[in-house]
mmCIF file of the C-alpha atoms, coordinates in Angstrom:
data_MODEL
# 
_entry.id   MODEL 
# 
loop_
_atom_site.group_PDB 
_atom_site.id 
_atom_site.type_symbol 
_atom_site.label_atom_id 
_atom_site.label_alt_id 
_atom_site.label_comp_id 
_atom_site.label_asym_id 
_atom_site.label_entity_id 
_atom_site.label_seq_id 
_atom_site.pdbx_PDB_ins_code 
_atom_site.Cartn_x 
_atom_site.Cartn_y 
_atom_site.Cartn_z 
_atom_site.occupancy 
_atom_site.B_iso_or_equiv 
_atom_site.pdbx_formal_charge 
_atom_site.auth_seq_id 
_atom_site.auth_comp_id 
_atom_site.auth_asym_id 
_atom_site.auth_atom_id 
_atom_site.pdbx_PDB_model_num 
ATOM 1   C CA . UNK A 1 1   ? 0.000   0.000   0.000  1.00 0.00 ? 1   UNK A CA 1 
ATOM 2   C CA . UNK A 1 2   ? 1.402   3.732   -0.948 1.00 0.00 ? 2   UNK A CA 1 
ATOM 3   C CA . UNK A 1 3   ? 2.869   4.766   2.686  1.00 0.00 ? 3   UNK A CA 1 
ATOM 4   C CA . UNK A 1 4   ? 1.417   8.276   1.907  1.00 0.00 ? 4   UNK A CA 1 
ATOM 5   C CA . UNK A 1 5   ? -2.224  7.025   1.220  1.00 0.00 ? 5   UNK A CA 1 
ATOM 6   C CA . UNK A 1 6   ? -1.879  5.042   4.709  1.00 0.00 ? 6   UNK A CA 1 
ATOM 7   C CA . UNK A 1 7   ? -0.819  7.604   6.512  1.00 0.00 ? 7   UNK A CA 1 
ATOM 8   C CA . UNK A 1 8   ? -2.637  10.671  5.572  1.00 0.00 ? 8   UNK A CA 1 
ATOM 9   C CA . UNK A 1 9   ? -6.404  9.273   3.907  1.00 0.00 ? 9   UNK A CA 1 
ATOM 10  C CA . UNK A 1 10  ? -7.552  7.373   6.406  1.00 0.00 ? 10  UNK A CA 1 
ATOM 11  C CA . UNK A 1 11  ? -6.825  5.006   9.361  1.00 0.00 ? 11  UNK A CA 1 
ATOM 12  C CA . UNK A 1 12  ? -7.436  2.055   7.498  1.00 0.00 ? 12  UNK A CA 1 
ATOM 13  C CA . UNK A 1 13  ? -7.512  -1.063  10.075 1.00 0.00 ? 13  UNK A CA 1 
ATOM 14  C CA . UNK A 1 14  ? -6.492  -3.981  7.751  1.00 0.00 ? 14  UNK A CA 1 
ATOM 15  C CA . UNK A 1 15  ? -7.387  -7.239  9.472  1.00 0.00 ? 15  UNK A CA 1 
ATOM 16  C CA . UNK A 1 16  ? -6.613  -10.320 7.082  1.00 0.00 ? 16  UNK A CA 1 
ATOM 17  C CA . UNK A 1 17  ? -4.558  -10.748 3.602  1.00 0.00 ? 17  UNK A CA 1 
ATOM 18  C CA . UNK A 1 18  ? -4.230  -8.477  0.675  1.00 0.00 ? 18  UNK A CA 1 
ATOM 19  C CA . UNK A 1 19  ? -3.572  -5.216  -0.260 1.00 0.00 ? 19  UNK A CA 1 
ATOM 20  C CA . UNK A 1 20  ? -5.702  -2.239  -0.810 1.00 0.00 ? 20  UNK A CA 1 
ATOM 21  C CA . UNK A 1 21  ? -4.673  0.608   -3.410 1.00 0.00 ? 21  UNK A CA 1 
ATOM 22  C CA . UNK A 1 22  ? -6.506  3.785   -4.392 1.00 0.00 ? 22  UNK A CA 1 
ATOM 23  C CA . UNK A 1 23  ? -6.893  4.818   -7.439 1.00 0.00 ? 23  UNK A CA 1 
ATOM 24  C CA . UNK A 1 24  ? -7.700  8.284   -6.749 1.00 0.00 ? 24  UNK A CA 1 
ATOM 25  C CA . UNK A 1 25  ? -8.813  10.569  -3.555 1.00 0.00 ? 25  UNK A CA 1 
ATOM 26  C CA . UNK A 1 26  ? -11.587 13.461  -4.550 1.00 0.00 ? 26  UNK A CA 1 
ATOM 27  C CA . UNK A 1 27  ? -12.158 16.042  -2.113 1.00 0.00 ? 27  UNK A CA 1 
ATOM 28  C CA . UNK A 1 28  ? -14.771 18.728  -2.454 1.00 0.00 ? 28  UNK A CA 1 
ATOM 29  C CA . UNK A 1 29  ? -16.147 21.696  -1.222 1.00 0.00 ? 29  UNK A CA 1 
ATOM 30  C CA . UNK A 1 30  ? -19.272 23.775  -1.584 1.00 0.00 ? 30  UNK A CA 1 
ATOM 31  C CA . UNK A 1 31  ? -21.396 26.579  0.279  1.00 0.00 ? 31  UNK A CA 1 
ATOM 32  C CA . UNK A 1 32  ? -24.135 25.595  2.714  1.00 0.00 ? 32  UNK A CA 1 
ATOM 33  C CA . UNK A 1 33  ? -26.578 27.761  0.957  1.00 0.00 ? 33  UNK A CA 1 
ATOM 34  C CA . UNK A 1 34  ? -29.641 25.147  1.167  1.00 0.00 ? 34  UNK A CA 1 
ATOM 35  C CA . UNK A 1 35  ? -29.434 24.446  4.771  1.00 0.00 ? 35  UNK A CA 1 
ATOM 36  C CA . UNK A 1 36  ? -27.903 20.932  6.244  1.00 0.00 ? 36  UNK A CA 1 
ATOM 37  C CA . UNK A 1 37  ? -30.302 17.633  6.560  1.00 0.00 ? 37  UNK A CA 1 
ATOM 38  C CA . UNK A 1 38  ? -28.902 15.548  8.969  1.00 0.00 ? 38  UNK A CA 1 
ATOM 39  C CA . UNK A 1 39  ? -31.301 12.700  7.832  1.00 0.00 ? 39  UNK A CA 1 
ATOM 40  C CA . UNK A 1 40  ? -29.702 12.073  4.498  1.00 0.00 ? 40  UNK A CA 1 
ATOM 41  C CA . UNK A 1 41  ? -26.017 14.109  4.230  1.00 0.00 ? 41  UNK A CA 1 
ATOM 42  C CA . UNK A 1 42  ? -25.498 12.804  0.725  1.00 0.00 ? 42  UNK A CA 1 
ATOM 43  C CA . UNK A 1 43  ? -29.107 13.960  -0.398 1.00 0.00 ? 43  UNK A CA 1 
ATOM 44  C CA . UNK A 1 44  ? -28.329 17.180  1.429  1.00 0.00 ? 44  UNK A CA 1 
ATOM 45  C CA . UNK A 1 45  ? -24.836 17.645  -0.542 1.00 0.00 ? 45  UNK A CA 1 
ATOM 46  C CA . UNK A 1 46  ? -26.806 17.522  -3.739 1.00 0.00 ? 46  UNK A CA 1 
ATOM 47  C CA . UNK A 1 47  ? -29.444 19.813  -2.805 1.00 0.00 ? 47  UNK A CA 1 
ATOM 48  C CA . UNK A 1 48  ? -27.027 22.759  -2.382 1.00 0.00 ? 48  UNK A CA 1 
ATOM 49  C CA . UNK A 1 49  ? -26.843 25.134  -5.432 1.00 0.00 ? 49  UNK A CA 1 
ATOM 50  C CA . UNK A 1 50  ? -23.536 26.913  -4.626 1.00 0.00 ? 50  UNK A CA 1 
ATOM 51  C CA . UNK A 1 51  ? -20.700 26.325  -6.730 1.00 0.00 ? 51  UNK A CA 1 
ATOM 52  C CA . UNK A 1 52  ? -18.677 22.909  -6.238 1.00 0.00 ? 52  UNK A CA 1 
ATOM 53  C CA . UNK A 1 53  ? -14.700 23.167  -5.541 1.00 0.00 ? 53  UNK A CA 1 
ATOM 54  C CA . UNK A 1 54  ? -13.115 20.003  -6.754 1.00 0.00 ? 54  UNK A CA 1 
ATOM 55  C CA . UNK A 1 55  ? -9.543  18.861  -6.600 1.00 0.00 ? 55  UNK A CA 1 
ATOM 56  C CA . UNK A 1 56  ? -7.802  15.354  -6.690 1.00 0.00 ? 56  UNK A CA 1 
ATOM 57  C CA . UNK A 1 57  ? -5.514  15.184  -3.822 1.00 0.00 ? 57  UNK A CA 1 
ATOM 58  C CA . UNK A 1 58  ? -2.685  12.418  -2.699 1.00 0.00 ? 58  UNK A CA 1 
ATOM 59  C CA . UNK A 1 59  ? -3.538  12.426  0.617  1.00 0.00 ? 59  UNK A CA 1 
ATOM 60  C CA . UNK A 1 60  ? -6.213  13.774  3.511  1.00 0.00 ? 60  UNK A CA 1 
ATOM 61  C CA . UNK A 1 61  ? -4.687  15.172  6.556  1.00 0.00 ? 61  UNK A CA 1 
ATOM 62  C CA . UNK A 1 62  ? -4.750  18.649  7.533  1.00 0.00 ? 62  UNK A CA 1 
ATOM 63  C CA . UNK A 1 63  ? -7.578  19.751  5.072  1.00 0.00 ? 63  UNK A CA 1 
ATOM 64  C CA . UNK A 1 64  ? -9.025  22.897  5.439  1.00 0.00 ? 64  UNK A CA 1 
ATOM 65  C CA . UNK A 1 65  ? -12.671 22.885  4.511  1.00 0.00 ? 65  UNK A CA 1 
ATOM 66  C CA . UNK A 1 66  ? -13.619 26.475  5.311  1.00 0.00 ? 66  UNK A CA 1 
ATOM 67  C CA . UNK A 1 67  ? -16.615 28.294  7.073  1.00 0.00 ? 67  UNK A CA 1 
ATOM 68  C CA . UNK A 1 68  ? -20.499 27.729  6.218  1.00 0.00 ? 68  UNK A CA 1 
ATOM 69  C CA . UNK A 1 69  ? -19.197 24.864  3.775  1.00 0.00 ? 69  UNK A CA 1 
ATOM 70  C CA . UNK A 1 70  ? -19.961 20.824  3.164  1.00 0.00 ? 70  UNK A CA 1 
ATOM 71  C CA . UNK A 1 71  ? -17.676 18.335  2.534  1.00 0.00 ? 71  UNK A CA 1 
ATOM 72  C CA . UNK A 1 72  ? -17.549 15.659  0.188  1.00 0.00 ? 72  UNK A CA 1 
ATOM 73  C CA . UNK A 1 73  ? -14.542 13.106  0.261  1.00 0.00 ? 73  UNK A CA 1 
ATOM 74  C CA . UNK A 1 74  ? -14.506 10.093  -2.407 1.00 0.00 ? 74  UNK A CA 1 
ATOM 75  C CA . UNK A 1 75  ? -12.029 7.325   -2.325 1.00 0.00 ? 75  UNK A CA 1 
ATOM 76  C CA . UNK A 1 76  ? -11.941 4.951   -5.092 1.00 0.00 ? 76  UNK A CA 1 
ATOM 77  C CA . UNK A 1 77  ? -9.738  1.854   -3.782 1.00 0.00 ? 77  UNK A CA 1 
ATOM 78  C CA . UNK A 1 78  ? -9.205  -1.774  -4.630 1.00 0.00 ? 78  UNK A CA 1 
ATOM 79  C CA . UNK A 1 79  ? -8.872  -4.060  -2.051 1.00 0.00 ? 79  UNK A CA 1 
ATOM 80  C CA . UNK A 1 80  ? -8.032  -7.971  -1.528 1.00 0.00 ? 80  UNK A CA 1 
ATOM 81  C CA . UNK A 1 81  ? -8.783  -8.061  2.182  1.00 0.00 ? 81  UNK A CA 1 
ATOM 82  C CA . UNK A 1 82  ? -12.375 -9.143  3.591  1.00 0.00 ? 82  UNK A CA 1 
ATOM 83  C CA . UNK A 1 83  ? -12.023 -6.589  7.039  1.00 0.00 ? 83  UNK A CA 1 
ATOM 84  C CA . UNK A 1 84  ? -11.351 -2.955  6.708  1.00 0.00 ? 84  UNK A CA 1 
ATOM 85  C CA . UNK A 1 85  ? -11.944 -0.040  9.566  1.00 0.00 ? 85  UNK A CA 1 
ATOM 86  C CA . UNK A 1 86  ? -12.321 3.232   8.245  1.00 0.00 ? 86  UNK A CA 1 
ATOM 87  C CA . UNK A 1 87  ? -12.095 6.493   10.203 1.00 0.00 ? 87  UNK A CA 1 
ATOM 88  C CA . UNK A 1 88  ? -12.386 9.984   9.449  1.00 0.00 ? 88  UNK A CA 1 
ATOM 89  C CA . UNK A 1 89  ? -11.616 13.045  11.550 1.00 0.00 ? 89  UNK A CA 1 
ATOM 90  C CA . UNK A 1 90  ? -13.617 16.281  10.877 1.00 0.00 ? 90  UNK A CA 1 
ATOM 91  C CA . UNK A 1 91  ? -14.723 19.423  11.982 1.00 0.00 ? 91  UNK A CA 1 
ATOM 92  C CA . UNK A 1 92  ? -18.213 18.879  10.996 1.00 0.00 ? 92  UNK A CA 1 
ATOM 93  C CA . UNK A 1 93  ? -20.569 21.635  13.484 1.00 0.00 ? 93  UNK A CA 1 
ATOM 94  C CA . UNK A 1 94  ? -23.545 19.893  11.335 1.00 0.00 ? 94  UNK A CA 1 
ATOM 95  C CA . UNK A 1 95  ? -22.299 16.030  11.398 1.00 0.00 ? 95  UNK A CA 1 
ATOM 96  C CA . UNK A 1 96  ? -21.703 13.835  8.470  1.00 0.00 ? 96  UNK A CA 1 
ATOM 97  C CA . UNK A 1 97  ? -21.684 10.568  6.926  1.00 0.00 ? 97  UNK A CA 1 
ATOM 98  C CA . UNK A 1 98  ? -19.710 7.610   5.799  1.00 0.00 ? 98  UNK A CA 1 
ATOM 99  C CA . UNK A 1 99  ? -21.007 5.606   2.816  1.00 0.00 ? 99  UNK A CA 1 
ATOM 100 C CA . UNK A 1 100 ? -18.803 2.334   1.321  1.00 0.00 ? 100 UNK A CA 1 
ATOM 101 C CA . UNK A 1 101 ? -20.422 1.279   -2.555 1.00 0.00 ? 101 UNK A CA 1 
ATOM 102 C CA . UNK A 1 102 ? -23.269 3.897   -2.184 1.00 0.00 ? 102 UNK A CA 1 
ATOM 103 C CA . UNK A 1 103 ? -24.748 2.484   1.670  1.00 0.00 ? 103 UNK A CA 1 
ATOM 104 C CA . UNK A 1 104 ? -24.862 4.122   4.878  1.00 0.00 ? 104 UNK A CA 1 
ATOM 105 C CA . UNK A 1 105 ? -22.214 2.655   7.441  1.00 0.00 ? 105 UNK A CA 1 
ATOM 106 C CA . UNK A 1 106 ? -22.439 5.335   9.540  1.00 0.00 ? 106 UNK A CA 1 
ATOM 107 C CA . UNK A 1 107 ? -24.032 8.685   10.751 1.00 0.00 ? 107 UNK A CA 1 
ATOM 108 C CA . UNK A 1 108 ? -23.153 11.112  13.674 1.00 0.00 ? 108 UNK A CA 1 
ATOM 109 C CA . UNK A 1 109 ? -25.507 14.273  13.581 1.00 0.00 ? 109 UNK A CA 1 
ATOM 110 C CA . UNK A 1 110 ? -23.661 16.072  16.374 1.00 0.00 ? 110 UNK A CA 1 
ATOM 111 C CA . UNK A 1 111 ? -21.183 18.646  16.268 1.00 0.00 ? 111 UNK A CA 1 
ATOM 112 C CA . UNK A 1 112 ? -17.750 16.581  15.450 1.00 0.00 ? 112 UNK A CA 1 
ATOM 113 C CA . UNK A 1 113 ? -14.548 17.715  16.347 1.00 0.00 ? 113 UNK A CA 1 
ATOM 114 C CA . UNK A 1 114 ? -11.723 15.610  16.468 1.00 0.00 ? 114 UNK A CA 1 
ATOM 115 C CA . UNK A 1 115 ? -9.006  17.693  17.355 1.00 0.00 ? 115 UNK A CA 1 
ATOM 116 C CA . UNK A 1 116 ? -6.285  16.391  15.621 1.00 0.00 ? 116 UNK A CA 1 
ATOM 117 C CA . UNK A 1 117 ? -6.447  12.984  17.967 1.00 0.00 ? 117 UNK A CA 1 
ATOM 118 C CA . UNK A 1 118 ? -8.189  9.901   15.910 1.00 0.00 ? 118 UNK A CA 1 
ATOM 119 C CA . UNK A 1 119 ? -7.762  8.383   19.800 1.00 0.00 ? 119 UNK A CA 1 
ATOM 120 C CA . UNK A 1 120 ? -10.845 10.675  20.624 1.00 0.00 ? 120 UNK A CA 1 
ATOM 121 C CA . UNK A 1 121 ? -13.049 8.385   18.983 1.00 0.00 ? 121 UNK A CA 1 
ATOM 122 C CA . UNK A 1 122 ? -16.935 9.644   19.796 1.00 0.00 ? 122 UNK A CA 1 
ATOM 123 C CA . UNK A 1 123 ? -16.081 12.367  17.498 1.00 0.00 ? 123 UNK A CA 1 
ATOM 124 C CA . UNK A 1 124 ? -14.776 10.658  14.466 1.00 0.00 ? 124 UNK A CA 1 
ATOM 125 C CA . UNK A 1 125 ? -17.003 8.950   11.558 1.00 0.00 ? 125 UNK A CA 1 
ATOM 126 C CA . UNK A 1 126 ? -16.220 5.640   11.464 1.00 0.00 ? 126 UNK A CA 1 
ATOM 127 C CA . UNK A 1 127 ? -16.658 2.264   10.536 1.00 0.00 ? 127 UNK A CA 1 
ATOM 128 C CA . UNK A 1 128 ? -15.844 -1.146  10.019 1.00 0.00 ? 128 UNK A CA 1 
ATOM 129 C CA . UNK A 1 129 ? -16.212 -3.621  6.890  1.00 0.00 ? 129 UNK A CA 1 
ATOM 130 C CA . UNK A 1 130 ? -16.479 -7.260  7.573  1.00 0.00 ? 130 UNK A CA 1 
ATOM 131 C CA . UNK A 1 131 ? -17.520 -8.808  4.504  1.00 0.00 ? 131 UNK A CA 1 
ATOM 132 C CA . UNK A 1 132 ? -15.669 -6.458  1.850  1.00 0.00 ? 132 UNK A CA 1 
ATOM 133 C CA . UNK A 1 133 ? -15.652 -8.656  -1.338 1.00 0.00 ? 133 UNK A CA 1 
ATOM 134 C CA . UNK A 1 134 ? -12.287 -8.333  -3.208 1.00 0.00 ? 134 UNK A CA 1 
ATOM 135 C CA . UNK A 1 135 ? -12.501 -5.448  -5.859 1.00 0.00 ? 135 UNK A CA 1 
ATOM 136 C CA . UNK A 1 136 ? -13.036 -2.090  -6.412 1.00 0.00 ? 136 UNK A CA 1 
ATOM 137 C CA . UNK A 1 137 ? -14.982 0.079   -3.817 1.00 0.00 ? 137 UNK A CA 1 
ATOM 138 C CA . UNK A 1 138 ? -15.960 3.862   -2.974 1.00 0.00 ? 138 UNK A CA 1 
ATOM 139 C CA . UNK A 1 139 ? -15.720 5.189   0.115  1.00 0.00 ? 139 UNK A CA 1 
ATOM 140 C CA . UNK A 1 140 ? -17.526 8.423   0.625  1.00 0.00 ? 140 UNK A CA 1 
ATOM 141 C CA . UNK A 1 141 ? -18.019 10.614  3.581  1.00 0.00 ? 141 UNK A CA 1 
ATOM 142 C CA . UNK A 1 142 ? -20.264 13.689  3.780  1.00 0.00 ? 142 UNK A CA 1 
ATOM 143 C CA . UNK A 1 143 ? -19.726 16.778  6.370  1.00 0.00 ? 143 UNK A CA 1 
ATOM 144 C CA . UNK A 1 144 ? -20.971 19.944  6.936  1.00 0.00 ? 144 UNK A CA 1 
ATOM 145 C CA . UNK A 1 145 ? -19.642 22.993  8.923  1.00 0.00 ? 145 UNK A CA 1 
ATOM 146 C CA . UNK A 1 146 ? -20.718 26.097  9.923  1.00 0.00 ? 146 UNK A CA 1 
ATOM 147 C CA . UNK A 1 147 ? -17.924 27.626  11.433 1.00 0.00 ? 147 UNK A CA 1 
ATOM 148 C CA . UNK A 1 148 ? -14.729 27.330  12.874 1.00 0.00 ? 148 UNK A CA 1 
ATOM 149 C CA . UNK A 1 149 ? -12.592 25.680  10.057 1.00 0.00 ? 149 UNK A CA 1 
ATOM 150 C CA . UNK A 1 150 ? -10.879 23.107  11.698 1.00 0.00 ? 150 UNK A CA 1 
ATOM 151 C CA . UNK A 1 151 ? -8.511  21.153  9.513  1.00 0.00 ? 151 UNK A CA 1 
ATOM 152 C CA . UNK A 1 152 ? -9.925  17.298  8.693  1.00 0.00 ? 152 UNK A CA 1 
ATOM 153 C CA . UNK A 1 153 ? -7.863  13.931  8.369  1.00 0.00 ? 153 UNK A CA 1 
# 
């Protein structure tokens, strides 16, 4: 696995044999300007109207995401292992989402802030996959802040 991608995308847990690669890391941005709904934060991303910043990035740590924006983070990665733990630390005032191959593996509507420690886990987005079929996968996460700008990783 690239030492970069495993050190800066995500904290990715690998529990049996394989490898995992990604193909490419999108990160993008937008203005709230349609409000946040914390029932569906993928739904929510698509119902703002602002314009969409979008840049393909080697790695995710220290990411600024900026004030009154959402998030959207897409990781395209192949993988030969069956168990994978993702986790994702943001500051998200609104919450977010993880989804892996389009379905909801997790959901935290508080305010998240991580604070640069992925130790302080009740304010990451995580999750684990324990029957990952070997292939290609997305992972995508959703976030939303209104303030603050706290860097993500």
């Amino acid at each position: 696995m690239n030492r970069k991608l495993k050190a800066l995308v995500f904290l990715f847990a690998l529990m049996g044999f394989g490898a995992v690669q990604a193909a490419s890391i999108t990160y993008q941005t937008r203005d709230i300007n349609a409000g946040v709904n914390n029932s569906d934060y993928k739904a929510s991303w698509n119902a703002q109207t602002s314009a969409t910043t979008t840049g393909v990035i080697s790695g995710f740590n220290m990411i600024w995401g900026g004030y009154n924006t959402f998030s959207h983070l897409a990781v395209n990665f192949s993988s030969g292992v069956s168990q994978m733990a993702f986790q994702l630390g943001t500051d998200a005032g609104y919450g977010g989402a993880l989804y892996l191959d389009k379905v909801l593996v997790a959901k935290k509507t508080s305010d998240l802030w991580w604070a640069y420690d992925f130790n302080n886990t009740s304010q990451l987005l995580s999750s684990s996959a324990n029957a990952l079929t070997s292939g290609n996968h997305i992972l995508e996460a959703f976030w939303a802040e209104g303030c603050c700008n706290g860097a993500n990783g």
